[in-house]
N, C-alpha and C positions, 0 to 999 in steps of 0.2 A: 557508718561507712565501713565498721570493720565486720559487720555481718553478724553480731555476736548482739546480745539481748541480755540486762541488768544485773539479772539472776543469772550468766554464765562469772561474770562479776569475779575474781578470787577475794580481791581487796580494794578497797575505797581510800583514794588521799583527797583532799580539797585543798586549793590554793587559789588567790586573790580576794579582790575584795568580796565580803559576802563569804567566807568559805566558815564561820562561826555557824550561818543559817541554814548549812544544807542538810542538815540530819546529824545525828549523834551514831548514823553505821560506820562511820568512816574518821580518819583521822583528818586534824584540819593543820596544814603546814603553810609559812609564810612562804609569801613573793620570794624574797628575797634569800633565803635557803632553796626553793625549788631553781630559781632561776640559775644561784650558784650549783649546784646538781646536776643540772642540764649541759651547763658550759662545762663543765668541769670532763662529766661523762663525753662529750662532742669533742675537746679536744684538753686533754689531759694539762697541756703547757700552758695555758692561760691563767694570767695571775691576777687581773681585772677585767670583770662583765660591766658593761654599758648597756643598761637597758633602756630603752626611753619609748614607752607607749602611751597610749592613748590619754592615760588620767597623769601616770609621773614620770621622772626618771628620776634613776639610781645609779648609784657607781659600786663596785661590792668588790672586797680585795680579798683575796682567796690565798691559801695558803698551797704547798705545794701539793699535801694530801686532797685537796679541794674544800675545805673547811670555811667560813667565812670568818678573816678575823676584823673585818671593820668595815662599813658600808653608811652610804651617804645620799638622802632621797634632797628632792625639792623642794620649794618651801609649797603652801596650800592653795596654788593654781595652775593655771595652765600654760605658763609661761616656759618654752621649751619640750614642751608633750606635745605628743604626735596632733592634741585636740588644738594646739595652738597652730600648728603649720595649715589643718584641716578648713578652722578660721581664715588664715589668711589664703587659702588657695580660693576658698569663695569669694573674698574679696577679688581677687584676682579673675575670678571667671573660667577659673578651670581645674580639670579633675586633679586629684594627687599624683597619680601615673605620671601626668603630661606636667607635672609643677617638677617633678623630680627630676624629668630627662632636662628638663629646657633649662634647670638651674647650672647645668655644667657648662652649659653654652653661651657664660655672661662675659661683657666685654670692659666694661667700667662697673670699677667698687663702689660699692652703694654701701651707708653701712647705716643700717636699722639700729637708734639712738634708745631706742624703749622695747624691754621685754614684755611687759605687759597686753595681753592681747588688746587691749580697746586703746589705748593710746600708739600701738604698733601699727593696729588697724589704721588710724588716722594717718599714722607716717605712710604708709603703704597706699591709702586717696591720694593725698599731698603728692605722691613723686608719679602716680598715674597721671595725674592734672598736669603734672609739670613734662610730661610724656617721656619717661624716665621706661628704659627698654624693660618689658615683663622678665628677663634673662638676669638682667643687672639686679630687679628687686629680688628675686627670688634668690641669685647669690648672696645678699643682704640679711635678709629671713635665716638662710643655712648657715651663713658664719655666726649671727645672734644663736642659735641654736646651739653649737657648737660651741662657742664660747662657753656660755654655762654649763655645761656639759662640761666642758674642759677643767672650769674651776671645782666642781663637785668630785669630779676626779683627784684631782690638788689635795681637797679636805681630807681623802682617802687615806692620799699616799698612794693613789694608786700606779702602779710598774707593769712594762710589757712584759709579756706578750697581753695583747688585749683583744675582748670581742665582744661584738653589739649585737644586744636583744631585744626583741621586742619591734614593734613595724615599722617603726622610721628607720628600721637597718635596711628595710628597702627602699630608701633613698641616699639614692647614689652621693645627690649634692651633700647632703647631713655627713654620710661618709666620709665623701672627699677633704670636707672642712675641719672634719675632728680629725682626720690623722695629721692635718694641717699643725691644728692648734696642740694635737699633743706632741706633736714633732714622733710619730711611731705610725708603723702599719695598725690598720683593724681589721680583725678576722670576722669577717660575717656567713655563717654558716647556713647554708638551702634550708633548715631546721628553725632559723631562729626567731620565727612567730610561735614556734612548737615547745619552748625554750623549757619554759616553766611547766607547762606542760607533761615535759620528758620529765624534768626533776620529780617531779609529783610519781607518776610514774614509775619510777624509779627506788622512790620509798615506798610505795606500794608492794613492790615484787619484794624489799628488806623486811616485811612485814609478813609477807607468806614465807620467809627464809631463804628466798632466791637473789643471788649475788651476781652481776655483772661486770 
């Protein structure tokens, strides 16, 4: 997209998963430092990153310099990842877009009893059958979401100011629900699919000697 070819290249960072196999030209840095990087660099006053994508989420508490001094993932499934809402939005019969707008628009609290995707799923037939409004489940979905989220933050210690990375920050309801249960604003920045990204990025350019 940026018009530029391999070999214009200065420096190479890797980050996520897989970033051990992509060659020995580049350096390989974790999630969890680029993501801090990225937020850090995006708005300097932030003292905890919410990341929550597709495979985990993390909480990561930064110091004032931007440094990580303690950070906290999920346990080994998909329980509160973006691959879990994506689950239940097919149960539901409809796209991610349209699961996000229509979750702010719930009228009676539903509240989803199990994280676990297959037994959530089942909760989630259960109250279709029972003709339980798509608006009400999907507020249900976003506060189970957020709840955990909320406790992994806890384990942190994590303190505002705070902001969310990674693609469930574009969802609004996910949003709305976690500033809910942190009792705090969330900063979600136009950037923050690009998050880790930037941080990677970022070490890159400290590597040719270029400072921002």
């Amino acid at each position: 997209m940026a018009g530029i070819a391999e070999s214009d290249l200065g420096s190479k960072v890797y980050t996520g998963y897989g970033r051990e196999f992509l060659g020995d030209d580049g350096a390989a840095v974790t999630e969890i430092t680029c993501h801090a990087r990225g937020a850090h660099h995006l708005d300097p006053a932030v003292r905890t990153v919410i990341d929550i994508g597709g495979q985990d989420s993390k909480v990561i508490r930064l110091s004032e310099s931007g440094a990580v001094e303690t950070f906290a993932m999920n346990d080994k499934c998909a329980a509160g990842t973006g691959r879990f809402l994506e689950m239940m939005a097919r149960t539901l019969q409809m796209k991610l877009p349209e699961m996000s707008e229509l979750g702010l628009d719930w009228h009676n609290d539903v509240t989803i009893s199990s994280m676990c995707t297959v037994f959530a799923e089942s909760e989630v037939v259960s109250l279709i059958a029972r003709s339980t409004a798509p608006a009400d489940i999907i507020h249900g979905l976003n506060k189970s979401v957020a709840g955990k989220t909320a406790a992994l933050a806890r384990r942190t210690g994590g303190v505002a100011p705070f902001m969310m990375t990674g693609g469930v920050a574009r969802n609004r309801g996910v949003v709305k629900e976690l500033e809910t249960a942190l009792k705090a604003p969330v900063e979600v920045s136009e950037y923050s699919q690009l998050c880790g990204s930037l941080g990677a990025a970022l070490f890159a350019l400290e590597k040719m000697g270029v400072k921002l």
